[in-house]
C-alpha positions, 0 to 999 in steps of 0.5 A: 902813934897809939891810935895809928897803931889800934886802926891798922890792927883793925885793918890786918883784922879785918882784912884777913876775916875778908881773904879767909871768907873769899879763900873759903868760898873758893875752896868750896868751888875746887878754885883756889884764891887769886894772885891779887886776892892772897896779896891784898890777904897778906898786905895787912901784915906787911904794913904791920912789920914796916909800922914796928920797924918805924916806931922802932926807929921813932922811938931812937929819934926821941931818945934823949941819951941819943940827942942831948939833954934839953933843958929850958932856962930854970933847969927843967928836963924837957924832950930835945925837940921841945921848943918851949919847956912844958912846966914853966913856958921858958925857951928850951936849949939842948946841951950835946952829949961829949 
């Protein structure tokens, strides 16, 4: 999620260098920018909000509060969707918070 996160902050970046030369080309001319070219300008931020809301909610899902608590068969703490415990190799199972 990091590295997704570091390339679409390039992308807004980018993409926003890229409408501001065609934005001031165009105010030079006495044109103001296109429908589609103030789109594509703002597009960049769109898909940053939606990422925050989706790492927000990702990071609930993984919450182990919100899960249970997932421990393998020597009583090591693991993440709820582990199969595997990471210390020993054991079977992980989830215990249901009551």
């Amino acid at each position: 999620m990091t590295y997704l996160l570091y390339g679409l902050f390039a992308y807004v970046f980018f993409n926003f260098l890229l409408f501001m030369g065609h934005a001031e080309s165009g105010a030079s001319s006495d044109e103001s920018p296109s429908a589609p070219q103030v789109v594509r300008g703002f597009s960049g931020h769109w898909l940053l909000f939606y990422y925050a809301a989706f790492a927000i909610a990702y990071s609930a899902f993984k919450k182990p509060e919100l899960l249970g608590d997932a421990v393998c068969q020597a009583g090591h703490k693991a993440l709820p969707s582990d199969k595997f415990c990471s210390e020993c190799g054991s079977p992980v199972s989830i215990k249901k918070n009551s």
